[in-house]
C-alpha positions as CSV (number, residue, x, y, z in Angstrom):
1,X,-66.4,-26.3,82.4
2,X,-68.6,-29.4,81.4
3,X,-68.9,-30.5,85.2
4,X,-69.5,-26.6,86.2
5,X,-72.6,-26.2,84.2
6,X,-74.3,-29.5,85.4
7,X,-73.6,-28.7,88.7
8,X,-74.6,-25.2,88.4
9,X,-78.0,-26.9,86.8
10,X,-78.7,-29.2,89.3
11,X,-78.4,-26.8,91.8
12,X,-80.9,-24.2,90.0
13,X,-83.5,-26.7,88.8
14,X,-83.4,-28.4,92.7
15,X,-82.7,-31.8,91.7
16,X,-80.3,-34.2,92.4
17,X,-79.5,-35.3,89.4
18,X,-81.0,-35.3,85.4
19,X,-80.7,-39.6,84.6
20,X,-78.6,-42.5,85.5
21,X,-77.7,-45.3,83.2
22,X,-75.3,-48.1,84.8
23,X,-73.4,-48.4,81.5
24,X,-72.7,-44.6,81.1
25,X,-71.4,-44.7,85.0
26,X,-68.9,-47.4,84.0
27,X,-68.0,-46.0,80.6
28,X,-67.5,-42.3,82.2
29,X,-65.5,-43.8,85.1
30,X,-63.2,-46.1,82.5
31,X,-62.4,-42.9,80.6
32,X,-61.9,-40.3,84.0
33,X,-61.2,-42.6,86.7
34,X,-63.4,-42.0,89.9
35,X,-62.2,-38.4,91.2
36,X,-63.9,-35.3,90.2
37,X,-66.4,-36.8,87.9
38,X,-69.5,-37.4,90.6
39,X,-71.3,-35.5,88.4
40,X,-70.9,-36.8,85.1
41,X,-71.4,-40.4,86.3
42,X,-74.3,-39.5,87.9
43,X,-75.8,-38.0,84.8
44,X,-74.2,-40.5,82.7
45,X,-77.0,-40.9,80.3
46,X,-77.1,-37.0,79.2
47,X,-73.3,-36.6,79.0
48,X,-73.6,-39.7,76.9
49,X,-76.0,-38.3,74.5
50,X,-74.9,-34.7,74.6
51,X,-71.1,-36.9,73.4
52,X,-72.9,-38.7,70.3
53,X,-74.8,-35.1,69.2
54,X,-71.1,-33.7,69.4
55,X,-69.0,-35.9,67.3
56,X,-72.2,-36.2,64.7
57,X,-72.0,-32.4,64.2
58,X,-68.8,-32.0,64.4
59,X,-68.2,-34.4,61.9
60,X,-71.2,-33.5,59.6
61,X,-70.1,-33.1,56.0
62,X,-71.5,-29.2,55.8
63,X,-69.7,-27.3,57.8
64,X,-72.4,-24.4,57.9
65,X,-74.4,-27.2,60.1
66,X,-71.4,-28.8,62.6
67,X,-71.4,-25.9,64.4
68,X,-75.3,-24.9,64.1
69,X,-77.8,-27.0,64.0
70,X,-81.5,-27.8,63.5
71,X,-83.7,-28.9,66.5
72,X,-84.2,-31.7,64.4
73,X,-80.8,-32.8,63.8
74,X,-80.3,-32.7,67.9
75,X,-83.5,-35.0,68.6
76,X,-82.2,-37.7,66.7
77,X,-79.8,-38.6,69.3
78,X,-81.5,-37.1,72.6
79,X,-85.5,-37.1,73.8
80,X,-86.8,-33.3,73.7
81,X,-86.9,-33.5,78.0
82,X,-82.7,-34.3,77.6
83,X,-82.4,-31.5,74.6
84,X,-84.3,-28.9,77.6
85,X,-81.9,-29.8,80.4
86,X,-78.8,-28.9,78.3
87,X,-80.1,-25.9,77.7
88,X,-81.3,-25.1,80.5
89,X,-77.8,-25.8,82.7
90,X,-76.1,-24.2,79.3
91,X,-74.7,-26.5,77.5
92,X,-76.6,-25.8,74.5
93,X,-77.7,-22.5,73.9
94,X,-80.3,-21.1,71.1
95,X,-79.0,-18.8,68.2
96,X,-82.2,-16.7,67.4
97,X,-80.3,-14.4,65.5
98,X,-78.3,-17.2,63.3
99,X,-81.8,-18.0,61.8
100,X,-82.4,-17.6,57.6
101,X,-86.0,-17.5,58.9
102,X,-86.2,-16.9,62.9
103,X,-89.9,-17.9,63.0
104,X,-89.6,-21.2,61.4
105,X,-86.1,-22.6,62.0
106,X,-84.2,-21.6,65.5
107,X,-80.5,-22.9,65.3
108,X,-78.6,-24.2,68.4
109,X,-75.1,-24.5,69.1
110,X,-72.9,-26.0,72.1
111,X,-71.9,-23.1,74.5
112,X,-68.5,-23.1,72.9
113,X,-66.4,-25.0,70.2
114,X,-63.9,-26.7,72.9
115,X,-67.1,-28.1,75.0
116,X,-67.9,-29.6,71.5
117,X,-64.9,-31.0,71.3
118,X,-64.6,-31.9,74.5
119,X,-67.8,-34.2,74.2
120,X,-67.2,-35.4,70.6
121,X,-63.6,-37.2,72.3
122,X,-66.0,-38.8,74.8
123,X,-67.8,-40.4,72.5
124,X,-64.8,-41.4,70.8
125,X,-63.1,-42.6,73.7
126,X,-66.5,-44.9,75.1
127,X,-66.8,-46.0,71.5
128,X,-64.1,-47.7,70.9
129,X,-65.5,-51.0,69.7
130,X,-67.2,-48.7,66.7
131,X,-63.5,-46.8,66.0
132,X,-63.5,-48.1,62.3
133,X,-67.0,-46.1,61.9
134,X,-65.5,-43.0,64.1
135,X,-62.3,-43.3,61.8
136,X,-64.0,-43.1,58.9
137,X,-66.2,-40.7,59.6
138,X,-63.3,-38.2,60.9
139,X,-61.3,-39.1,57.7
140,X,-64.3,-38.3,55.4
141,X,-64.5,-34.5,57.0
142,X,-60.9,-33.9,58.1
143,X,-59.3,-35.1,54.4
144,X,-57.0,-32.2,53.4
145,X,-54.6,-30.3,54.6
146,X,-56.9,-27.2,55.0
147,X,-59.6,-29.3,57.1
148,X,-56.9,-31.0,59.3
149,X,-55.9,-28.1,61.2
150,X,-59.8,-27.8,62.8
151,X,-59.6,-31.7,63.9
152,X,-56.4,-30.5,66.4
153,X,-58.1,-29.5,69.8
154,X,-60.3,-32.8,69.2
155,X,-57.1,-34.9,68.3
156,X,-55.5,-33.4,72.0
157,X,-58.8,-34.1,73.8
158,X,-59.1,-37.7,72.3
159,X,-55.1,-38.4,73.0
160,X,-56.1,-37.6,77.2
161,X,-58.9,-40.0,77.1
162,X,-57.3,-43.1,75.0
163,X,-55.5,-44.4,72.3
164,X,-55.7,-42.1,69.4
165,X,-53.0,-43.9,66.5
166,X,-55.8,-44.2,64.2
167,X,-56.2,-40.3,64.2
168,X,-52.3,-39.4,64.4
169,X,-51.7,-41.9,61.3
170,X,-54.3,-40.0,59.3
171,X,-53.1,-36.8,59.9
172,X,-49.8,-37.6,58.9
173,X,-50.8,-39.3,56.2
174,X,-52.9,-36.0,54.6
175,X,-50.2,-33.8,55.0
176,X,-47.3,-36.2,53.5
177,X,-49.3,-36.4,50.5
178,X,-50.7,-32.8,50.6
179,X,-46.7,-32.2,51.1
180,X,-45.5,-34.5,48.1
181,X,-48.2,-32.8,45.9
182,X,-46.3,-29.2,46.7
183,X,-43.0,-30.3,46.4
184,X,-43.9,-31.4,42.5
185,X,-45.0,-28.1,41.8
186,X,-43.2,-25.4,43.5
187,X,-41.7,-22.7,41.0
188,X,-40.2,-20.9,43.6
189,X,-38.7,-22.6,46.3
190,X,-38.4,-19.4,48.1
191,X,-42.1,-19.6,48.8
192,X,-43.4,-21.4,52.1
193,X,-46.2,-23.6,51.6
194,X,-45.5,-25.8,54.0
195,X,-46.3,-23.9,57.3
196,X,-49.8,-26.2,57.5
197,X,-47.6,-29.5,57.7
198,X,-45.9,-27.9,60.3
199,X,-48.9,-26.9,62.7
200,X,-50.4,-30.4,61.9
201,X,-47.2,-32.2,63.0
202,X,-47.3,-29.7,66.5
203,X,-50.9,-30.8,66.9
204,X,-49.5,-35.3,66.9
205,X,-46.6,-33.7,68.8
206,X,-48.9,-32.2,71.7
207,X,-51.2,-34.8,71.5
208,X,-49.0,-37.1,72.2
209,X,-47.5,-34.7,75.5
210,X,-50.7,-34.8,76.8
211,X,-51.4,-38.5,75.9
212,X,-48.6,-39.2,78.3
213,X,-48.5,-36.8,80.7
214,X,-52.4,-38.4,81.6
């Protein structure tokens, strides 16, 4: 979907392609290998970019803002000329009608929650010297057993693209506590309180299918 929509821009704005950064061509090319990905590498520096706004929302501490966002939360990691090309190919799109106050603030959003995603493992996966920040920073959002049932479609994504222990260990680590903390004060054991353990543990379990099946 992600290599659809630059395409599909480069082929409506007539150019061949948006930026080129050597370091976003190798990084890209690490994660994907070199088939099917001619045109992320060669707009490595706005995938790159579009990545780091992606895993900043998603793991912004309000949730009312990881999904929308202020133009001024997006141009701290991307120049306004970057910000117009994703919206222009679709990426990002602007949510008029999400505005408290349409004339002052316009909200924008990725095109969909899984191309969030999507671009938030990215970053993870060419970040990998910085994981203790990125681990912190998921562990700081993600940190019950409520919250670690949204981190599953980015825990899949990031097990495709590398290593993702760090992320697997936390998530079984919430939910054994957030499992020890029921078991202490269950009246009735008829009750079921523990159908959120066992989504969490199908998320690792997929994760790590699709960890080794690429």
């Amino acid at each position: 979907m992600l290599y659809t929509h630059i395409a599909k821009g480069l082929q409506k704005l007539q150019i061949e392609e948006f930026d080129t950064e050597a370091i976003c061509f190798e990084e890209i090319t690490k994660t994907f290998g070199t088939e099917t990905t001619e045109y992320l590498r060669a707009n490595g520096s706005l995938v790159r970019t579009a990545s780091a706004l992606a895993f900043k929302t998603l793991t912004d501490s309000s949730k009312e803002t990881s999904i929308v966002f202020a133009e001024k939360n997006i141009t701290k990691h991307m120049t306004k000329t970057q910000l117009g090309y994703l919206l222009q190919i679709g990426i990002i799109t602007k949510k008029k009608s999400l505005a408290l106050s349409p004339r002052k603030n316009v909200p924008f959003m990725f095109v969909h929650k899984t191309i969030q995603e999507f671009l938030a493992s990215l970053y993870i996966a060419m970040h990998q010297t910085d994981i203790e920040d990125i681990t912190n920073a998921i562990k700081s959002v993600y940190c019950d057993a409520d919250s670690i049932l949204d981190m599953g479609q980015l825990f899949i994504f990031t097990c495709v693209m590398c290593a993702a222990e760090r992320m697997s260990n936390h998530i079984m680590d919430v939910i054994t506590c957030d499992m020890e903390s029921k078991l202490h004060s269950i009246s009735d054991p008829t009750i079921d309180r523990f159908s959120t353990h066992y989504f969490a543990q199908r998320i690792v379990l997929h994760g790590f299918i699709e960890s080794v099946a690429n």
